[in-house]
N, C-alpha and C positions, 0 to 999 in steps of 0.2 A: 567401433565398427568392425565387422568380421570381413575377412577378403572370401573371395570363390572358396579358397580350400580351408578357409574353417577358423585360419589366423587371425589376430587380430592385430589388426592397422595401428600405426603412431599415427598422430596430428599430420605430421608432415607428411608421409606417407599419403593420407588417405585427402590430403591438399593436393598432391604431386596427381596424383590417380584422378581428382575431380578438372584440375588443368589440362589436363591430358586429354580427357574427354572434351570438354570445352575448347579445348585447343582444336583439336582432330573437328571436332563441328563448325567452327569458324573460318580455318582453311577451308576446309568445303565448300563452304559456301562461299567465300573469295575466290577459288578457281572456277566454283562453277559463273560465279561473274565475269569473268577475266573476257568479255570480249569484244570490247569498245575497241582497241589497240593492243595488235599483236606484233611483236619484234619482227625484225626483216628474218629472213631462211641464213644469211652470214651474220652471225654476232663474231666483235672481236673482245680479245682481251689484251689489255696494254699490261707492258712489263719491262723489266730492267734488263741486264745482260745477266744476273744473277738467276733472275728470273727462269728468264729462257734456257739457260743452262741447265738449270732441274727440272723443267719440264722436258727435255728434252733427254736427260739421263736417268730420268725415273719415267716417263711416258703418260707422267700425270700433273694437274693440276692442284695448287694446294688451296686448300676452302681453310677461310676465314670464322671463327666462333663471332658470332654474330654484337656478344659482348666486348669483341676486342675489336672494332670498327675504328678508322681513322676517328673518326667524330663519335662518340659516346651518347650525345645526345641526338642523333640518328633518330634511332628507335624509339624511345620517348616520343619523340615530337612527331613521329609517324601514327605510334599509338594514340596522341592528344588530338589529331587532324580526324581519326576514326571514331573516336569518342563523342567528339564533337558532332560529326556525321551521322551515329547511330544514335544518338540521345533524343528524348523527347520525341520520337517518333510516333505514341501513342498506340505502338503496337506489342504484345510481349516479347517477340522473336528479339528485336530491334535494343529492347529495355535491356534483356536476357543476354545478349553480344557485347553491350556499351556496359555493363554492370562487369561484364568479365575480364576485357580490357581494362578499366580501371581498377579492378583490384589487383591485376596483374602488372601493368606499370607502374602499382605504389607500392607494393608490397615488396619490403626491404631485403628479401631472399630472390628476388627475380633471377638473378641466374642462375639460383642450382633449379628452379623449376623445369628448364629444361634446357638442351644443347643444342643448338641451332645451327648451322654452319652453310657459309654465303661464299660465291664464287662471283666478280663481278664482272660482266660484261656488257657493251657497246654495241650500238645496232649501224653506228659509224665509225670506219674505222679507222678515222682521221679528225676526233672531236680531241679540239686545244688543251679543255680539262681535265681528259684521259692520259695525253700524253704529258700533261703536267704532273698529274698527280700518281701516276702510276709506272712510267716510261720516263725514267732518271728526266724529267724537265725535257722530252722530247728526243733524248737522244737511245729510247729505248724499241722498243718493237709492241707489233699491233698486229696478235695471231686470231687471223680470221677462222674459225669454225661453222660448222653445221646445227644451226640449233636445234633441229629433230634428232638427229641421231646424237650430240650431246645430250638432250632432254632424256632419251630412252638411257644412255649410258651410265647416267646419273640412276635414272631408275632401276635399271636393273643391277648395278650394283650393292643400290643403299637398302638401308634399309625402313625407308619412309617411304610411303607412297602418292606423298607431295613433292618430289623434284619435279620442279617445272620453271620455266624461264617467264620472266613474267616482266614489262615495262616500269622503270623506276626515276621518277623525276625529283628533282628538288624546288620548281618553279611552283612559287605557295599556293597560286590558282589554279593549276593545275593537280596538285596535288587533294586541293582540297574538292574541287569538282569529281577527280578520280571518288575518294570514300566517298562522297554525296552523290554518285552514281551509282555503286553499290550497294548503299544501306535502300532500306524498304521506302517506300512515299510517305511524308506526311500522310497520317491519319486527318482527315474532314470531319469532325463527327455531326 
């Protein structure tokens, strides 16, 4: 395959270039869903004393490679709950989204296909889990922000044009209602 300027593309490469595409259309279409449940106007983020201390001498926030998640199998089982949601829908769009998902969560190079990176936040700023898991077991802090003007600060720094703060659950019914409200209807035919 030739690129725009005339090159021609590796395997991987011209894999990298079709995910990318696929990607950038999937997002899309997932934010343009995004509006059954939108976070409060204060999200917090829970953190340690170490934490707080380089947020507070660098004036920044550090994001997480989306690869190196407390839990690993996160993503996965997020991508399996969407698959799941987009399949057999009998329509192409739907076929076209679940067909790219799964070759993207089996396929054995999934993270150099691309670099992701996650900052996580609370829409309370006093949830048990957070301060467990993230807030030395409670004894750390809970920095309340502005999710708009984070959203934009995000944006206008990166250089993705998907920074967006968007509702994240682990409860399975909910989780799974979430993609089953997103993907397209059953086809009747």
């Amino acid at each position: 395959m030739r690129s725009d300027d005339g090159f021609s593309l590796s395997g991987s490469e011209r894999g990298a270039q079709e995910y990318q595409g696929d990607a950038e259309e999937i997002i899309k279409a997932f934010r343009d869903k995004l509006d059954a449940r939108r976070v409060s106007d204060t999200i917090y983020h829970c953190t340690d004393d170490r934490g707080l201390a380089g947020i507070l001498a660098t004036g920044k926030l550090w994001l997480t490679d989306i690869f190196n998640l407390n839990d690993p199998s996160e993503l996965r089982h997020g991508f399996g709950k969407a698959i799941e949601a987009w399949q057999g829908k009998g329509c192409a769009e739907a076929e076209r989204v679940a067909t790219v998902l799964r070759r993207v969560s089996s396929d054995p190079d999934f993270r150099e296909l691309g670099h992701h990176f996650t900052c996580s936040f609370s829409s309370d700023g006093d949830e048990l889990g957070q301060w467990r898991a993230y807030a030395d077991n409670g004894q750390g802090y809970a920095l309340g922000f502005n999710r708009r003007e984070l959203e934009t600060a995000f944006i206008e720094k990166g250089d993705s044009p998907f920074g967006q703060s968007f509702p994240l659950t682990y409860d399975e019914s909910q989780l799974t209602s979430f993609c089953r409200d997103r993907s397209p209807k059953q086809r009747s035919d």
